[in-house]
C-alpha positions in Angstrom: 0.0 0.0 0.0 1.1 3.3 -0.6 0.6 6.7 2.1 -2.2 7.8 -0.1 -3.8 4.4 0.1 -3.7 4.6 4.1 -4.3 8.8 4.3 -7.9 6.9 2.0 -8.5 4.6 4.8 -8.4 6.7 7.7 -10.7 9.6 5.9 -13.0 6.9 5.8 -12.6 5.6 9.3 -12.9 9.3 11.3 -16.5 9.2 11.4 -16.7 5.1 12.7 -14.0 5.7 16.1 -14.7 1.5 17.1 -13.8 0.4 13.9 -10.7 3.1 13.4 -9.3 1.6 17.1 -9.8 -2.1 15.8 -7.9 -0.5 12.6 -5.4 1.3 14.5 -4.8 -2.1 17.2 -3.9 -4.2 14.3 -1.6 -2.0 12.4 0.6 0.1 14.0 4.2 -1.3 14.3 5.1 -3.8 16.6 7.9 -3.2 18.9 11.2 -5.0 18.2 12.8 -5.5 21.1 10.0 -8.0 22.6 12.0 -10.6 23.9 14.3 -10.5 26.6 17.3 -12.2 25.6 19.9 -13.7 28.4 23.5 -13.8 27.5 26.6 -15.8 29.2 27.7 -14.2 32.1 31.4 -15.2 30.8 31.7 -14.8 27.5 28.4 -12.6 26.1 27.2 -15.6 23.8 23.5 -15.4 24.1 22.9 -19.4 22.6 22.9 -22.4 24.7 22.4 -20.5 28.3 21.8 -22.5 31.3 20.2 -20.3 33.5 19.5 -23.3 36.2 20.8 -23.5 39.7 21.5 -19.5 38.9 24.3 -20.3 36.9 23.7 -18.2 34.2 26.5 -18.6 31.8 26.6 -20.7 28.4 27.0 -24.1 27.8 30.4 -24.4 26.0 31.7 -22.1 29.6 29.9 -25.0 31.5 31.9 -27.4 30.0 34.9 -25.6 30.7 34.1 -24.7 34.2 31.9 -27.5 35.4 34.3 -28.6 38.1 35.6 -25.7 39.8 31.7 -24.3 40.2 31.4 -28.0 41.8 29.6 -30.4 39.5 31.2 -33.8 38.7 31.1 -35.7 35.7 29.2 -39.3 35.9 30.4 -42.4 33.1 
């Protein structure tokens, strides 16, 4: 659609205020930042976080640091 095509559309909707708020609900631009994304308390990386136990770091770190935070690896 082109600005003259929605400047059309909301001439038409000034006189009908429900259905310009139903209009206006459903198209005005959603905000980006939506999600709240957790990063690695170590190294930033924002994939494969283990927020359990309050760890709060990525996996690859956990792998590195498993033992000296005090977990033990079972065969």
């Amino acid at each position: 659609m082109t600005a003259s095509d929605y400047t059309k559309i909301l001439k038409q909707l000034k006189d009908k205020p429900g259905k310009k708020a139903k209009w206006e609900k459903h198209n005005t631009p959603k905000d980006v930042h939506q999600r709240d994304v957790k990063e690695c308390a170590i190294s930033g990386r924002t994939g494969g976080h283990i927020s359990k136990y309050g760890l709060g770091i990525c996996r690859q770190e956990f792998r590195e640091h498993a033992e000296e935070l005090g977990f033990r690896k079972y065969n």
